[in-house]
Biopython code that builds the backbone (N, CA, C, O; Angstrom):
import numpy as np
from Bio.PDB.StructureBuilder import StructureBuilder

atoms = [
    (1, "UNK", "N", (-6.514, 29.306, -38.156)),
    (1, "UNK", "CA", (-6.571, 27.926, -37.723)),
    (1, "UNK", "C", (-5.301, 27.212, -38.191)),
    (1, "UNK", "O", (-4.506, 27.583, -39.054)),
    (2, "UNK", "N", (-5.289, 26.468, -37.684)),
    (2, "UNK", "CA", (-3.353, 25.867, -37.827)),
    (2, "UNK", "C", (-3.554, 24.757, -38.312)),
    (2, "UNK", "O", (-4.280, 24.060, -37.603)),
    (3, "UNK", "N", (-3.128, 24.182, -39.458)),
    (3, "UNK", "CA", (-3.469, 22.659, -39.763)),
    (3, "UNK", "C", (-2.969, 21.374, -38.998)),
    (3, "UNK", "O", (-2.009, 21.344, -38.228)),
    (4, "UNK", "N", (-3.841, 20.244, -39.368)),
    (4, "UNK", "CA", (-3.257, 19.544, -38.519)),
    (4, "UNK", "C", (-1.563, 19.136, -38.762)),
    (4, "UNK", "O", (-1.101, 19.691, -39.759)),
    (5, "UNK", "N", (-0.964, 18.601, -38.300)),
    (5, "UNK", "CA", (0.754, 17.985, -37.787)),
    (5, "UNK", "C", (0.428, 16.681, -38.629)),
    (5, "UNK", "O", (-0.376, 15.817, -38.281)),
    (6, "UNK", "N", (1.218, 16.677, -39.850)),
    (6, "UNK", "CA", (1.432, 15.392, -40.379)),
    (6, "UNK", "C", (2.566, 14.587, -39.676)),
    (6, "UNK", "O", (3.697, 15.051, -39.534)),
    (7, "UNK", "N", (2.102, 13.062, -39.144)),
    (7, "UNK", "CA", (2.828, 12.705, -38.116)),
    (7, "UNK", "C", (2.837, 10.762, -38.931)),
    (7, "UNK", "O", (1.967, 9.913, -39.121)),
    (8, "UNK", "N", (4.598, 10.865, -39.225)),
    (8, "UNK", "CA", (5.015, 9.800, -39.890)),
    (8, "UNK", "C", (4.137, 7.932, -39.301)),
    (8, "UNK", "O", (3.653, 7.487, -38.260)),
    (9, "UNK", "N", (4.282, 7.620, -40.158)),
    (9, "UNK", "CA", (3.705, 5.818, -39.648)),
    (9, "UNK", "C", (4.766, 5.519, -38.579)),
    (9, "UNK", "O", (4.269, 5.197, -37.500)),
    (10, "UNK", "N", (6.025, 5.546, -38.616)),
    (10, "UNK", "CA", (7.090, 5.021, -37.857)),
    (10, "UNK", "C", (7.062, 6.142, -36.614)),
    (10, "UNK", "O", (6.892, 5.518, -35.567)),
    (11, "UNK", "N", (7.130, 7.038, -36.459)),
    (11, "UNK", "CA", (6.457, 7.874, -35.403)),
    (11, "UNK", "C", (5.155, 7.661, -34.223)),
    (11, "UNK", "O", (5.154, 7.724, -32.994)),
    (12, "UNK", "N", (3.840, 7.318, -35.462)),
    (12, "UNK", "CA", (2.695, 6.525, -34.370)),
    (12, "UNK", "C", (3.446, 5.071, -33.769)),
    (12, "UNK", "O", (3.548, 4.603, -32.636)),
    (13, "UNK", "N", (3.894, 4.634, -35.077)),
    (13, "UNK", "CA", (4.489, 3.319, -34.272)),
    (13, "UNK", "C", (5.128, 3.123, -33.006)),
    (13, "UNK", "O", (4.905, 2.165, -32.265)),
    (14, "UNK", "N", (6.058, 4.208, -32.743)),
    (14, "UNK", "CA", (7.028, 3.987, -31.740)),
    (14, "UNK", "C", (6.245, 4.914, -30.299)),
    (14, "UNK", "O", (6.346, 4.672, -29.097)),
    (15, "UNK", "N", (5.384, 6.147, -31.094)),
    (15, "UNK", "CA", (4.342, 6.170, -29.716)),
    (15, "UNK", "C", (3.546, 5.285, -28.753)),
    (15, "UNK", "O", (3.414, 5.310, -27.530)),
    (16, "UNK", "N", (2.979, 4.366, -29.876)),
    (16, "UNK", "CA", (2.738, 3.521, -29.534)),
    (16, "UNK", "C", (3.165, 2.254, -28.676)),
    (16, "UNK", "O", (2.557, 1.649, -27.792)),
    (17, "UNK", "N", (4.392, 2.065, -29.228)),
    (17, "UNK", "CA", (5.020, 1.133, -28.745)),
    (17, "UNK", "C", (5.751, 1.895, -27.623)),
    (17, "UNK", "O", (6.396, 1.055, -26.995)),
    (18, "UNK", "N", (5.878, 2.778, -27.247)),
    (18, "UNK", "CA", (6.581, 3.334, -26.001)),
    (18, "UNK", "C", (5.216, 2.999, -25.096)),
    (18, "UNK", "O", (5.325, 1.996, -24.390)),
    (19, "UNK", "N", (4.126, 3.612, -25.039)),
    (19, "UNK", "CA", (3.258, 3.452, -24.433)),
    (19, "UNK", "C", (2.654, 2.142, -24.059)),
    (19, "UNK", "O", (1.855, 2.162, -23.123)),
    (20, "UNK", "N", (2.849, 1.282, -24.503)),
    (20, "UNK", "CA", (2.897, -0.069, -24.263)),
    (20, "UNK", "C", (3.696, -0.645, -23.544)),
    (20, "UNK", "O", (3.415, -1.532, -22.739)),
    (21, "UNK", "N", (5.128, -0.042, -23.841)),
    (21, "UNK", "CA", (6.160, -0.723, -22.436)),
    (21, "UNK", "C", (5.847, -0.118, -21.448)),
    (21, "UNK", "O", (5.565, -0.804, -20.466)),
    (22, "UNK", "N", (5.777, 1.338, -21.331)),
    (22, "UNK", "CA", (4.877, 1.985, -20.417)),
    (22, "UNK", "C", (4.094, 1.232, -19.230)),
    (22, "UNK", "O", (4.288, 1.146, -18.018)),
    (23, "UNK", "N", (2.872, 0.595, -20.341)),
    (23, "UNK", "CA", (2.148, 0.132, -19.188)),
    (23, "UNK", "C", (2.953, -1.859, -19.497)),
    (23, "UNK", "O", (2.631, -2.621, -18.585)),
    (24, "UNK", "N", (3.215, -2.051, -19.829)),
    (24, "UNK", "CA", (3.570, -3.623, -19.627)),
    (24, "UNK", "C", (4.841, -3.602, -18.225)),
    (24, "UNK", "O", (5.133, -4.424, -17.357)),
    (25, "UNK", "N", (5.458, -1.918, -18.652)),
    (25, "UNK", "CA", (6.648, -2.285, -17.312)),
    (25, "UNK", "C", (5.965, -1.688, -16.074)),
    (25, "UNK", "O", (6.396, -2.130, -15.009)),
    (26, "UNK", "N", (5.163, -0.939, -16.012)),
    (26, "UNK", "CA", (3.747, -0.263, -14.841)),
    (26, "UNK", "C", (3.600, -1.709, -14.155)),
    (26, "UNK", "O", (4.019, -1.965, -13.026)),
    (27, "UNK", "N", (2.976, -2.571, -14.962)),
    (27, "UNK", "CA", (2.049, -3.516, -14.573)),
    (27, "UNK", "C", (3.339, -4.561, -13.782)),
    (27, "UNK", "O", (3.216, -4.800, -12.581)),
    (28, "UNK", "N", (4.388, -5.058, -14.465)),
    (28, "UNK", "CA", (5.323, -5.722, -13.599)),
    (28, "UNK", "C", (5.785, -5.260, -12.652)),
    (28, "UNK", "O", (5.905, -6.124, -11.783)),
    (29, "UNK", "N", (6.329, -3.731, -12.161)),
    (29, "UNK", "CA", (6.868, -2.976, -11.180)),
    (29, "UNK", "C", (5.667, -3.301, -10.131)),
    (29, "UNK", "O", (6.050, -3.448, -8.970)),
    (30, "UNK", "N", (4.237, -3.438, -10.371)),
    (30, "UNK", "CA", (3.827, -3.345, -9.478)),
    (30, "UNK", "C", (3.345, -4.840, -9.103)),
    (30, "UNK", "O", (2.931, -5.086, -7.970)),
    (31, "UNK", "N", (3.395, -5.495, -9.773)),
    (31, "UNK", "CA", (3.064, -6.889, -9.772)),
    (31, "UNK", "C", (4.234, -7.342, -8.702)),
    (31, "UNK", "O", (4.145, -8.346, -7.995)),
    (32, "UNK", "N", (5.148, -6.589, -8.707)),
    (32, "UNK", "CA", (6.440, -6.888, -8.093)),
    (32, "UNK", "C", (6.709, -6.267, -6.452)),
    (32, "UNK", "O", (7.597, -6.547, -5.647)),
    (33, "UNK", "N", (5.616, -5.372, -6.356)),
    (33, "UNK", "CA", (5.417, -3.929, -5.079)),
    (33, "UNK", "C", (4.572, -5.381, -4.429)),
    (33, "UNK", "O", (4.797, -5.890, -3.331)),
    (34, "UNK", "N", (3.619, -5.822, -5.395)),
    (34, "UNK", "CA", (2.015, -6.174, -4.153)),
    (34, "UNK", "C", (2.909, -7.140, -3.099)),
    (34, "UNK", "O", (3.499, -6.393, -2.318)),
    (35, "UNK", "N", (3.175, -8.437, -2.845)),
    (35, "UNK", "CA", (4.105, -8.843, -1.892)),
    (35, "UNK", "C", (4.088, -7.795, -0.750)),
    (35, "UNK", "O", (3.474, -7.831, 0.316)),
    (36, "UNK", "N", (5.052, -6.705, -1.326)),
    (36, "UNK", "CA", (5.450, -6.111, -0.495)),
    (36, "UNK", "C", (4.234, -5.227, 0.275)),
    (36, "UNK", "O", (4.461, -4.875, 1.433)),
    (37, "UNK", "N", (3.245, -4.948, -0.204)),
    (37, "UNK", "CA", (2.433, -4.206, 0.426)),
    (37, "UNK", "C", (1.656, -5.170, 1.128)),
    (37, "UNK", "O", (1.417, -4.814, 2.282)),
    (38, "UNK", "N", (1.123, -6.416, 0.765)),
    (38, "UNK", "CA", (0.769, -7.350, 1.132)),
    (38, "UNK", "C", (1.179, -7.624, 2.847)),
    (38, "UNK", "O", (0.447, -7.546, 3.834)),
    (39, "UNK", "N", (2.612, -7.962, 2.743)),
    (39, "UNK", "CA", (3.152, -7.779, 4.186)),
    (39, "UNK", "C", (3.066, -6.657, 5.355)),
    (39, "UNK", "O", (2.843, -6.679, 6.565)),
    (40, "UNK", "N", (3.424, -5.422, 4.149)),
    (40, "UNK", "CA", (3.134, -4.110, 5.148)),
    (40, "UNK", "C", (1.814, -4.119, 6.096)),
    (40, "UNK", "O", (1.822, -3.908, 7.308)),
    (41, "UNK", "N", (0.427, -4.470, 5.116)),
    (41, "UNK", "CA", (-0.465, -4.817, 5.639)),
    (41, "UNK", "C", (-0.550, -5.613, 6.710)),
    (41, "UNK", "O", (-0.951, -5.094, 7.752)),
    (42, "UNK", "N", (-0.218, -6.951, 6.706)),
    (42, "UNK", "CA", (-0.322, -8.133, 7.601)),
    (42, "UNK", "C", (0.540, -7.594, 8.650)),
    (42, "UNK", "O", (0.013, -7.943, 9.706)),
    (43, "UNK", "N", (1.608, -6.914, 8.902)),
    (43, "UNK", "CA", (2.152, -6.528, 9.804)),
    (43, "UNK", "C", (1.930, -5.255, 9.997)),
    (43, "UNK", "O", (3.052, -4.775, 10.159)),
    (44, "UNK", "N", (1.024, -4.280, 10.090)),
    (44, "UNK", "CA", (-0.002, -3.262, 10.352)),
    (44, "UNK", "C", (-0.999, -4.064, 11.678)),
    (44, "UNK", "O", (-1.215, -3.924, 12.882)),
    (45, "UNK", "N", (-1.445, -5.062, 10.406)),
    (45, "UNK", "CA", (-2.516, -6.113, 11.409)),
    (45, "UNK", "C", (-2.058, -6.595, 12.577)),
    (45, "UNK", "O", (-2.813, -6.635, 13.549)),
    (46, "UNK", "N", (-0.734, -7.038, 12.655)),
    (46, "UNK", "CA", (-0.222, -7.460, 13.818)),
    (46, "UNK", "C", (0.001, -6.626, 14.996)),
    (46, "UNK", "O", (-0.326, -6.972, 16.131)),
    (47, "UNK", "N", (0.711, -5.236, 14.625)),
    (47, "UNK", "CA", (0.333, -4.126, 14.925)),
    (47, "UNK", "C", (-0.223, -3.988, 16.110)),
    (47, "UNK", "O", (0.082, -3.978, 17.303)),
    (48, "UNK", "N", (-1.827, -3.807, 14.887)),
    (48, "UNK", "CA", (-2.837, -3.182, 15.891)),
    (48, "UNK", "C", (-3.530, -4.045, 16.685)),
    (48, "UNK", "O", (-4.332, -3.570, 17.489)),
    (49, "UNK", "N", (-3.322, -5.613, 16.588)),
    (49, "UNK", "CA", (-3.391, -6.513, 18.048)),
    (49, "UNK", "C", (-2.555, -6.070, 18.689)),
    (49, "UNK", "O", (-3.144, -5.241, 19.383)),
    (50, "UNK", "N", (-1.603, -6.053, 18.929)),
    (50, "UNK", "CA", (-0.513, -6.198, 19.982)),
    (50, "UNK", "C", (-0.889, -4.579, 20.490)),
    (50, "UNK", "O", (-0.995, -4.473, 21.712)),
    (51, "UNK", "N", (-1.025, -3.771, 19.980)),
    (51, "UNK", "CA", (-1.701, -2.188, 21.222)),
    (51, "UNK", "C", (-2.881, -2.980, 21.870)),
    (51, "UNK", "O", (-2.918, -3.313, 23.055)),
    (52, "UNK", "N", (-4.139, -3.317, 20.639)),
    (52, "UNK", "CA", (-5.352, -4.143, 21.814)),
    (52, "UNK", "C", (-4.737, -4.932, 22.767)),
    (52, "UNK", "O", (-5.153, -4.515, 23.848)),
    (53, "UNK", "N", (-4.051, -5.753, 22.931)),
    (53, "UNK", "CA", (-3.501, -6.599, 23.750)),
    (53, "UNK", "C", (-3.106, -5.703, 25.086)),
    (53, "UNK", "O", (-3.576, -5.811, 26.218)),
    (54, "UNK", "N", (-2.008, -4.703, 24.560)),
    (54, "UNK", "CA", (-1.181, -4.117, 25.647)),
    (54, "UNK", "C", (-2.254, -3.414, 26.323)),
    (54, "UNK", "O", (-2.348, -3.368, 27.550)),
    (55, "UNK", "N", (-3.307, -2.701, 25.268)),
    (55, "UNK", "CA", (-4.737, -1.583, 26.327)),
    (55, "UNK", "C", (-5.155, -2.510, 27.276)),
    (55, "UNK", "O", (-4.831, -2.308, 28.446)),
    (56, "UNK", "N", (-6.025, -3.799, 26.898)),
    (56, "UNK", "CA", (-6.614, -4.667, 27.385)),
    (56, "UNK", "C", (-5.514, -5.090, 29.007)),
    (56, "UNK", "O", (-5.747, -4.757, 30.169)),
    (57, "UNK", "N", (-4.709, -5.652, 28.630)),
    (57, "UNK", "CA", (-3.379, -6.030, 29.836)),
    (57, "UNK", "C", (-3.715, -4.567, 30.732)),
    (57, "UNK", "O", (-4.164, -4.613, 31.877)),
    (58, "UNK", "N", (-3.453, -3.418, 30.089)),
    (58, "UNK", "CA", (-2.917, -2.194, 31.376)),
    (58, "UNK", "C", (-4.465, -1.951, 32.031)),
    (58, "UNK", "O", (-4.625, -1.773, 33.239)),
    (59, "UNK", "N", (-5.605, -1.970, 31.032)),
    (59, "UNK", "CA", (-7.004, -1.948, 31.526)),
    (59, "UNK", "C", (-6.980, -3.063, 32.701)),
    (59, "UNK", "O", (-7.387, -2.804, 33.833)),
    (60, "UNK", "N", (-6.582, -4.037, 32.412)),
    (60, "UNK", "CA", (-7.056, -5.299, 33.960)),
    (60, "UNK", "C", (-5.476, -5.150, 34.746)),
    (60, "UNK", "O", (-5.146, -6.242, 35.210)),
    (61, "UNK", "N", (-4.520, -4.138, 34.977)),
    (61, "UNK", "CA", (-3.962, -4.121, 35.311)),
    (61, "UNK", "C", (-4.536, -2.589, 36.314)),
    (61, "UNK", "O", (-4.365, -2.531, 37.532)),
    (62, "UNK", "N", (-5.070, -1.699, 35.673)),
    (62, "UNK", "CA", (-5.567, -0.701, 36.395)),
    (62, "UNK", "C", (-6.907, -1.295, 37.513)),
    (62, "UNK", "O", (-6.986, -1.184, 38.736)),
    (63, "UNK", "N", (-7.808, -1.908, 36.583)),
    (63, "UNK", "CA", (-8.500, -2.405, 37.378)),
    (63, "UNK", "C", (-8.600, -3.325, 38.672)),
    (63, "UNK", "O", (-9.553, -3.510, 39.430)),
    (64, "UNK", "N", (-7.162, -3.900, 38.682)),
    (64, "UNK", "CA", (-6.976, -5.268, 39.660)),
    (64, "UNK", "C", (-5.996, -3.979, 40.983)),
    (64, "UNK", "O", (-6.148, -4.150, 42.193)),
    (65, "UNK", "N", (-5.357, -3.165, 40.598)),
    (65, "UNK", "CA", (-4.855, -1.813, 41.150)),
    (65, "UNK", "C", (-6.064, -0.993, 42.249)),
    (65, "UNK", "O", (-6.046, -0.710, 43.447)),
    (66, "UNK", "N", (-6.906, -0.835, 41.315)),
    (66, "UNK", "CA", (-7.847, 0.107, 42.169)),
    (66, "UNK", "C", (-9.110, -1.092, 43.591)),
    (66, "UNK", "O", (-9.704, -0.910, 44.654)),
    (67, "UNK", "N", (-8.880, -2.133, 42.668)),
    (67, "UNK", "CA", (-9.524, -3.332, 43.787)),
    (67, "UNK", "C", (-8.540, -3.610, 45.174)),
    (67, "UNK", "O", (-8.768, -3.848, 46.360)),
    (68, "UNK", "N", (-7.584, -3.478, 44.510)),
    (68, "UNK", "CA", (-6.279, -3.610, 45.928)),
    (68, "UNK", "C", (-6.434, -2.184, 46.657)),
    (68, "UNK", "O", (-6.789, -2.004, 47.822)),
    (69, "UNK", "N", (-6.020, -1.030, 45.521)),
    (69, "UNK", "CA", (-6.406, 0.110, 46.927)),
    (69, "UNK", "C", (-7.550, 0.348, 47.825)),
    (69, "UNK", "O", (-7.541, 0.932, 48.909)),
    (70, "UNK", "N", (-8.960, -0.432, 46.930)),
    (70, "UNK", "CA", (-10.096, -0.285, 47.974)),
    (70, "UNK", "C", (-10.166, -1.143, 49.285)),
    (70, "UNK", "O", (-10.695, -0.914, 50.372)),
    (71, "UNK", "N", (-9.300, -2.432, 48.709)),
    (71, "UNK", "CA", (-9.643, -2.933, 50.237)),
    (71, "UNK", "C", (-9.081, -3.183, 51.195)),
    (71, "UNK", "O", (-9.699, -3.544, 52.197)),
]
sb = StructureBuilder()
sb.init_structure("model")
sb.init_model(0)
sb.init_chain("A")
sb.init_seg("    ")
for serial, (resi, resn, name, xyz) in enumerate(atoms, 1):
    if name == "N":
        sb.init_residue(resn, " ", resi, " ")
    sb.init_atom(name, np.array(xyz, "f"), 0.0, 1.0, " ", f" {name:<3s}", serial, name[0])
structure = sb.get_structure()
């Protein structure tokens, strides 16, 4: 069995403290992303109106088509 790793105070300290900027700079990088995904989204949304729109348009465009060839 291997003993445990005696591991200095100034050692936990700076683990510690690395792991903390860690997540304090995590949390701003992304605090800093949402915006941006935010938009990606909303213009996704816009998106996928504007295909409904264009289906809808070519749908009453097929349909007003096949009323003219019937009569």
């Amino acid at each position: 069995m291997v003993p445990p790793v005696q591991v200095s105070p100034l050692i936990k300290t700076a683990r510690w403290s690395a792991l903390l900027v860690g997540i304090l700079y995590g949390k701003r990088r992304y605090d800093n992303l949402k915006p941006i995904a935010e938009e990606e989204r909303r213009i996704e949304e816009e998106e996928k109106k504007v295909r409904e729109e264009k289906e809808r348009i070519a749908k009453q465009l097929a349909e007003a088509n096949e009323d003219t060839i019937l009569k």
